[in-house]
C-alpha positions in Angstrom: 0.0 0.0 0.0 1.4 3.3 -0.9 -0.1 6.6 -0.6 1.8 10.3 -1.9 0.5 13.2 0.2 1.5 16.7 -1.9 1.3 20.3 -0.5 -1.3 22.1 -1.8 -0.6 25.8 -0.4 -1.1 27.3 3.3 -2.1 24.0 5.4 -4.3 22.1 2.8 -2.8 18.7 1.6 -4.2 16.1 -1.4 -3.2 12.7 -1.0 -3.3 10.1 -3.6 -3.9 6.1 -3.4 -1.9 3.9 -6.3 -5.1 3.8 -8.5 -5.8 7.8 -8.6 -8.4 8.3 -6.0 -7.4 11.6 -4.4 -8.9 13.5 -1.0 -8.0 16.4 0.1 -7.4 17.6 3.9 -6.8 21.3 5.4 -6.3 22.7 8.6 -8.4 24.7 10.6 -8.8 28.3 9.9 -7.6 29.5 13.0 -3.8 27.9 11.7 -4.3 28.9 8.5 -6.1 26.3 6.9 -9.4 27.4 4.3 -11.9 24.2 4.8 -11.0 22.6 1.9 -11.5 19.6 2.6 -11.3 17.2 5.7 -8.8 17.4 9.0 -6.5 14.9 8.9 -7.7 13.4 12.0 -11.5 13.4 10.4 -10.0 11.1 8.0 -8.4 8.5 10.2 -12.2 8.2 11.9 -13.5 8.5 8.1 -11.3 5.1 7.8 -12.1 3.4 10.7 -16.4 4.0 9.7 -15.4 2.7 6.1 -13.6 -0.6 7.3 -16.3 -1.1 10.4 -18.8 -0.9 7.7 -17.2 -3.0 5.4 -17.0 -6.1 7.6 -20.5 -5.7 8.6 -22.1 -5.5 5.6 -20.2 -8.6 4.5 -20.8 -10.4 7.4 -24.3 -9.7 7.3 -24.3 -10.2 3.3 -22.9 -14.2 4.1 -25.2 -14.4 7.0 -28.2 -13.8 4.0 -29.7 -11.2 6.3 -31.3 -8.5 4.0 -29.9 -5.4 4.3 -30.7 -2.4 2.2 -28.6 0.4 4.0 -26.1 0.7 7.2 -24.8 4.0 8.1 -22.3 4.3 10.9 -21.8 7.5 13.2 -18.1 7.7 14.4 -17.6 9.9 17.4 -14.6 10.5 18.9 -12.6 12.3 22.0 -9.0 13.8 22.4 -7.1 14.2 25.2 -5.9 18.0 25.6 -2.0 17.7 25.2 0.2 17.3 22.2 -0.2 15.3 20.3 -3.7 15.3 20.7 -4.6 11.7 20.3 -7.8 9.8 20.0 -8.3 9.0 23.9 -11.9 7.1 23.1 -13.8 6.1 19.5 -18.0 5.3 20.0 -19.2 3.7 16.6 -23.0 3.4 16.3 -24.6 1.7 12.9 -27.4 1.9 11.9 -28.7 -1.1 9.8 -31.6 -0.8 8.1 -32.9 -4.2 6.1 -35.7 -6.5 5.9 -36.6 -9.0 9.0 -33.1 -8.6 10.0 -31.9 -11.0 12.9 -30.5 -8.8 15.8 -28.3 -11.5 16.9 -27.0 -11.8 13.4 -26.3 -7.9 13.3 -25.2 -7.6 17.4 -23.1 -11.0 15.6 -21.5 -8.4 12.6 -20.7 -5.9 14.8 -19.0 -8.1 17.3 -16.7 -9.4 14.5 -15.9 -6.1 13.3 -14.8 -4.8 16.3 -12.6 -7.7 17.8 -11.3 -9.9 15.0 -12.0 -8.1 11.3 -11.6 -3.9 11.3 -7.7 -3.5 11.1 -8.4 0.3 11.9 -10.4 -0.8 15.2 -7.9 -3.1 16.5 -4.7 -0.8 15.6 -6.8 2.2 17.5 -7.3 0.2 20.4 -3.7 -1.6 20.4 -2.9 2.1 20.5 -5.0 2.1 24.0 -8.1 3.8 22.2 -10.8 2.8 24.2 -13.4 2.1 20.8 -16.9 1.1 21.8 -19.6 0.2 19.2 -23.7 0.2 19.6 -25.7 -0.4 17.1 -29.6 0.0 16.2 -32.1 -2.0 13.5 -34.8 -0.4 11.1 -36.9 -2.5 9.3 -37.1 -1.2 6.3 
C-alpha cells in the first residue's frame, strides 16, 4: 500500500492512493487552513467507519440477512495535550434491512470490532478505548 501526500498551499494537503483516487485535507482556519476539505484526523475516523462498515455489511451479506442500507456515526474524543490523540472512538450503525436478525447484526458488529476492522484493533492496540452500539430499522 502506498499513498503520496502533496502540499497544496497554506495548510491544505491532497493525498493520492496507487489507483488515482485523491482527497483532500486542510487545517483549521484558525492555523491557516481554508476548509477545503477534511482534517487529517477526520480522516483516520473516516477510515475506521469505512472498514467497520465493510466487515459488517459482508458479514451480514454471508449471513443472508437483507440489508438495504447501514450507516455508521463515528464519534470521537482527544485528550488536551500534544499530540492530541484519540483518547476514546464510540461507533453506532445503523442497519436498516428487511426482517433482519438482531443477533446476526449484534453477531457483525461483534466481529468487526474484535477480530476483522484493522483500523479498530490498531486504534485500540494504541490504547483507544473504541466502543460500538448499534440500532435495526426494518425497512
Amino acid at each position: 500500500m502506498k499513498i503520496e501526500v502533496s502540499w497544496q498551499g497554506d495548510v491544505a494537503f491532497e493525498g493520492k492512493d496507487a489507483n488515482g483516487h485523491s482527497v483532500i485535507m486542510d487545517g483549521p482556519e484558525e492555523k491557516g487552513g481554508q476548509n477545503k476539505g477534511f482534517r487529517p484526523m477526520s480522516l483516520l475516523l473516516a477510515g475506521m467507519g469505512g472498514c467497520s462498515s465493510y466487515d459488517v455489511i459482508q458479514i451480514l451479506q454471508k449471513s443472508r440477512q437483507k440489508v438495504t442500507d447501514c450507516k455508521v456515526s463515528v464519534e470521537a474524543e482527544r485528550v488536551d495535550d500534544v499530540p492530541a490523540v484519540f483518547s476514546k472512538i464510540h461507533l453506532h450503525f445503523v442497519v436498516k434491512g428487511e426482517a433482519l436478525k438482531e443477533k446476526q447484526v449484534e453477531r457483525a458488529v461483534g466481529l468487526s470490532a474484535d477480530k476483522y476492522c484493522s483500523a479498530s484493533i490498531m486504534m485500540q492496540s494504541a490504547g483507544v478505548e473504541v466502543t460500538h452500539s448499534y440500532e435495526i430499522i426494518e425497512a
